[in-house]
C-alpha positions in Angstrom: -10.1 25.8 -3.0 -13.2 24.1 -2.0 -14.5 22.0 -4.5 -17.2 19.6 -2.8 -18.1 17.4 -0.4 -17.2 13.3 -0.7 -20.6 11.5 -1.1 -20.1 7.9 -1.6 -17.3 5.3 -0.8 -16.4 2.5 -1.9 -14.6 -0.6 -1.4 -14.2 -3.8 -4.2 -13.2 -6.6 -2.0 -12.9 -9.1 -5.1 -11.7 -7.5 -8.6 -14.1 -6.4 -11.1 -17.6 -8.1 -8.5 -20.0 -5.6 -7.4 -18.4 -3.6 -3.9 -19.6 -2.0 -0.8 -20.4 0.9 0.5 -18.4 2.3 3.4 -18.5 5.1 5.4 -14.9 5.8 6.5 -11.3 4.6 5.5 -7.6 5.0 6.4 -5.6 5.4 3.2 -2.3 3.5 2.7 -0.1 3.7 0.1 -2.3 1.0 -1.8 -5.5 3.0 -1.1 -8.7 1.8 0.6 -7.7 -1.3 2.7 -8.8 -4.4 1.4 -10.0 -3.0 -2.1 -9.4 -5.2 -4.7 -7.5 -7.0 -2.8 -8.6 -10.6 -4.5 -9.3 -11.4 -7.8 -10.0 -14.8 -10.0 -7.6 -16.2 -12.3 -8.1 -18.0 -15.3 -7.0 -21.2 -15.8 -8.2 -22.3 -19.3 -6.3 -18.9 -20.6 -4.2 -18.2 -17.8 -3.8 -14.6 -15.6 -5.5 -12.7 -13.4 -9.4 -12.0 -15.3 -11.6 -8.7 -14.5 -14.9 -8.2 -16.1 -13.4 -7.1 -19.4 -12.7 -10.7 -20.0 -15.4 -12.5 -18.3 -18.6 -10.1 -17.7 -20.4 -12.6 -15.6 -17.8 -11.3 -12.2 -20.1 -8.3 -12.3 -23.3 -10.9 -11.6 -21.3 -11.6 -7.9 -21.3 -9.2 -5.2 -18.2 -9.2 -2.4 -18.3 -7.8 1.2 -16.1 -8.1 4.6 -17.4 -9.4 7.6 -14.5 -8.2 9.4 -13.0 -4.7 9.0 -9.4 -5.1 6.8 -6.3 -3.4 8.4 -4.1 -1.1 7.1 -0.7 -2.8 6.4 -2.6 -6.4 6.7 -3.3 -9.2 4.6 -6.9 -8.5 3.4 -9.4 -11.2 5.2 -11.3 -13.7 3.0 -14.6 -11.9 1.7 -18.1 -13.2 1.8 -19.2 -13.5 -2.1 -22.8 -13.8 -3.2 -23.3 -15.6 -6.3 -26.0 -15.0 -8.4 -28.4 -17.5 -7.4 -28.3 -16.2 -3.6 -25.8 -18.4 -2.3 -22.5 -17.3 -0.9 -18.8 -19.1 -0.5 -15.7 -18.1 0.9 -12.4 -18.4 -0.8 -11.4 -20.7 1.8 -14.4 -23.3 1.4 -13.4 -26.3 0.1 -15.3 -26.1 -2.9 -15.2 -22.2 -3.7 -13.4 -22.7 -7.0 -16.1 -25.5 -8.2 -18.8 -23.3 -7.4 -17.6 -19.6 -8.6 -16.5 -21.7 -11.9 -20.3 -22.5 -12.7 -21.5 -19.6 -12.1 -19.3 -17.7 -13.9 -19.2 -20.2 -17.2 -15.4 -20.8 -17.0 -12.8 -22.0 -15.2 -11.6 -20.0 -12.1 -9.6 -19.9 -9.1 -10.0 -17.4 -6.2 -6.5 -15.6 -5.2 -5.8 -12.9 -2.6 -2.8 -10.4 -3.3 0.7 -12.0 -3.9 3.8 -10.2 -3.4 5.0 -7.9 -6.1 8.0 -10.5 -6.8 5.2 -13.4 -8.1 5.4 -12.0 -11.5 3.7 -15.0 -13.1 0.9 -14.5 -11.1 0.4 -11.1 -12.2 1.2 -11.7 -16.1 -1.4 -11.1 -18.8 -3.1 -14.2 -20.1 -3.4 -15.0 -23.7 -5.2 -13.0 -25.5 -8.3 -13.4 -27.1 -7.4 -11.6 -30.6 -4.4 -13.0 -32.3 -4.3 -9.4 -33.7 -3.7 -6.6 -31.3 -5.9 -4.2 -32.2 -8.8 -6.2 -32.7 -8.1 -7.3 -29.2 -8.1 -3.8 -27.5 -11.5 -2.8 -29.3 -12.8 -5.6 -27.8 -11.4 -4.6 -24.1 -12.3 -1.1 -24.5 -15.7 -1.7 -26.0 -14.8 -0.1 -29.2 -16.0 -0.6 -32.7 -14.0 -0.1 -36.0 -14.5 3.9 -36.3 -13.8 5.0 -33.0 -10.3 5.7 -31.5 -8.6 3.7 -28.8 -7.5 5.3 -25.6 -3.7 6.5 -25.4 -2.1 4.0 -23.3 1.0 6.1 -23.3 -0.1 7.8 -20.4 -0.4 4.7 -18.1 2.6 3.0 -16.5 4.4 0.7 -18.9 3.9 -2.2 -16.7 0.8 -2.7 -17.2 1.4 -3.7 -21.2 3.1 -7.3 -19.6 1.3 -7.7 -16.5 -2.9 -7.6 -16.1 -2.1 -4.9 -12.9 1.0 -3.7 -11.4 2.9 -6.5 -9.7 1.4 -6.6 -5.7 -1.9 -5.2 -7.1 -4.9 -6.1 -8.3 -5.6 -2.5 -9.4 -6.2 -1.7 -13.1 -3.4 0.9 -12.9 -3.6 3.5 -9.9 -5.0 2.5 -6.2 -8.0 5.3 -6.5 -10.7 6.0 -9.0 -12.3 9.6 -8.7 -16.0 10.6 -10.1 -18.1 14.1 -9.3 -21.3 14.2 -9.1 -21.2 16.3 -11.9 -20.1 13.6 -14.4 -23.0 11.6 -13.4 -25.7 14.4 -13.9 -23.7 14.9 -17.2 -24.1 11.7 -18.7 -28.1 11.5 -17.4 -28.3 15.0 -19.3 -26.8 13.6 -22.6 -28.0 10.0 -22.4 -31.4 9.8 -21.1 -32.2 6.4 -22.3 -29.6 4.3 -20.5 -29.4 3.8 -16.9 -26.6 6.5 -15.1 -25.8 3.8 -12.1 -22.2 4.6 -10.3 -22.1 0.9 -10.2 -20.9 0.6 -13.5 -17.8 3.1 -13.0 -16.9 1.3 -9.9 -15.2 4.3 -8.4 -13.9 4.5 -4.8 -14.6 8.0 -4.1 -17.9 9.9 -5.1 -17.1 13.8 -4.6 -20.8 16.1 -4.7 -19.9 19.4 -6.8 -21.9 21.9 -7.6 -19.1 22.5 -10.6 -20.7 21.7 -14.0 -19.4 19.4 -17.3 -16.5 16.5 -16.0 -14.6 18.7 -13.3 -12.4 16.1 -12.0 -10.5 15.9 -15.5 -9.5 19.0 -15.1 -8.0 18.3 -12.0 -5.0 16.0 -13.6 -2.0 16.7 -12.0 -3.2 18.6 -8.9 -3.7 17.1 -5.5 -7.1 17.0 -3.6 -6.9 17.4 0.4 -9.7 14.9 2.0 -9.6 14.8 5.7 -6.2 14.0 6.8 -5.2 12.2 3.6 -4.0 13.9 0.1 -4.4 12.7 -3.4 -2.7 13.2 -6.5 -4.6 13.2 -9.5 -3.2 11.5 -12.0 -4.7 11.5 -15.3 -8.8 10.8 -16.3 -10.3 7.1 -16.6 -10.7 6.4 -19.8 -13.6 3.7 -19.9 -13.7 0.0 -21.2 -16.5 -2.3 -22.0 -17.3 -3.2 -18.1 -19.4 0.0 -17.9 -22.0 -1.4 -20.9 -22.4 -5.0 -19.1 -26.1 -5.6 -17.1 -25.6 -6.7 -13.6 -28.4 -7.2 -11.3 -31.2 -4.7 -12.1 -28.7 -2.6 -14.5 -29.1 -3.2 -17.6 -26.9 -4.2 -20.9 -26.3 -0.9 -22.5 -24.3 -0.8 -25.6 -25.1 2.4 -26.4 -23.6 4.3 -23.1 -20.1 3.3 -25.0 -20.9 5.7 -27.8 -22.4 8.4 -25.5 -18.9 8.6 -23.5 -16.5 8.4 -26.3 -18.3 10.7 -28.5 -19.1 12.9 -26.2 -16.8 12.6 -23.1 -13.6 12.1 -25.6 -13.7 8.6 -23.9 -14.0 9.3 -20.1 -15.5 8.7 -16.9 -13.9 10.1 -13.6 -9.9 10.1 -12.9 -7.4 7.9 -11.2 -5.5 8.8 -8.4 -2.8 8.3 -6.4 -2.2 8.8 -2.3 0.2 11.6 -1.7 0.0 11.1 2.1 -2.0 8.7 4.1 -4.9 9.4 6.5 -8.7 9.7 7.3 -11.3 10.4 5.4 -14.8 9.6 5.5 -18.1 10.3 4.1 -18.7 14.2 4.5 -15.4 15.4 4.5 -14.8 18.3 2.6 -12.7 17.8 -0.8 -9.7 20.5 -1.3 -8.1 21.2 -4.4 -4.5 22.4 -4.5 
């Protein structure tokens, strides 16, 4: 059944720093080549940090000079700071100069093999109490309900990603259209940009509500490649943080867990590999 058309996507070179738009990819078992295929680590707390931790990555913006290949190490990214300038990870003083503008204390790493599970472990919490430590990740206050982590692999409890990933927990984040116009419709007074969902594929519907949740456990034909669905996104505090001319926006947290029980798009995972680009058609099974 045809359900759409993809729109947008994208690519995060650098975890949880703004990404870029691309008009084609080749889809590996790890999705989109090169996406988040480096990330920062802290090392006044330890572990790999995304934006739920330190907001200020989403200030940066990350791009490729050169194309990443399928199967390859990712190349090192060009990263614009916030004052204009940009570094490389490889520049002598990258980690001095991503540490002050980001107000902590940082290194740059590119992916590691799964078997580095050190480097992939969480860092210490902020909370000593656990609960008080999710509401802070997922933006929640005292009266609202946490997301069922039940439903995401277990790993993911010990390690910030799964091991040989810089990936919150599945290689592909999904959004419609639909969800966008949505959220505009039921929160006209904060700014609906699809930067703050950081999804890699935008699919244009002309399906109503949050179609792609529906979609859990059914696979989506795109091009030559297939996705699974795996189960909807449920959101974190990253999607309230102001970043370049996107405000702060409290608020939007409310909006989507009062009235989108909590989510934003769907992940996904690649049932078979292939091309898909900007246009193609989106098939659901």
């Amino acid at each position: 059944m045809l359900v759409g058309h993809v729109s947008q996507l994208w690519r995060h070179p650098v975890k949880s720093m703004e990404g870029e738009r691309i008009e084609h990819a080749t889809l590996g078992p790890n999705g989109i080549p090169g996406d988040r295929a480096w990330a920062v680590r802290d090392e006044e707390r330890g572990g790999i940090r995304g934006a739920k931790k330190i907001p200020a990555l989403m200030t940066c913006q990350a791009r490729y000079a050169s194309e990443p290949a399928l199967g390859q190490p990712a190349p090192a990214p060009e990263i614009t700071l916030p004052d204009g300038s940009t570094l490389r990870p490889g520049d002598a003083n990258a980690a001095e100069r991503l540490s002050a503008a980001l107000k902590r204390k940082v290194t740059l790493w590119p992916l590691l093999p799964a078997s580095a599970l050190d480097h992939y472990r969480r860092g210490a919490p902020d909370h000593a109490d656990v609960l008080s430590e999710l509401r802070a990740v997922f933006g929640r206050t005292p009266e609202e309900p946490l997301p069922d982590l039940e439903q995401f692999p277990r790993e993911i409890m010990e390690f910030e990603s799964p091991p040989g990933t810089y990936f919150d927990a599945y290689p592909l984040l999904v959004v419609t259209d639909a969800t966008l116009r949505k959220l505009r419709a039921i929160a006209p007074s904060s700014r609906i940009d699809v930067r703050r969902f950081r999804p890699n594929l935008v699919i244009a519907t002309e399906s109503e509500g949050t179609p792609e949740i529906a979609w859990k456990g059914r696979k989506l034909a795109i091009g030559t490649a297939s996705l699974e669905v795996i189960v909807p996104c449920p959101r974190c505090v990253m999607i309230t943080h102001g970043f370049g001319d996107v405000p702060q926006d409290t608020g939007l947290m409310r909006t989507v867990v009062h009235e989108l029980d909590q989510n934003v798009g769907a992940y996904a995972r690649i049932a078979s590999g292939g091309e898909l680009r900007v246009g193609d058609a989106v098939e659901l099974s």
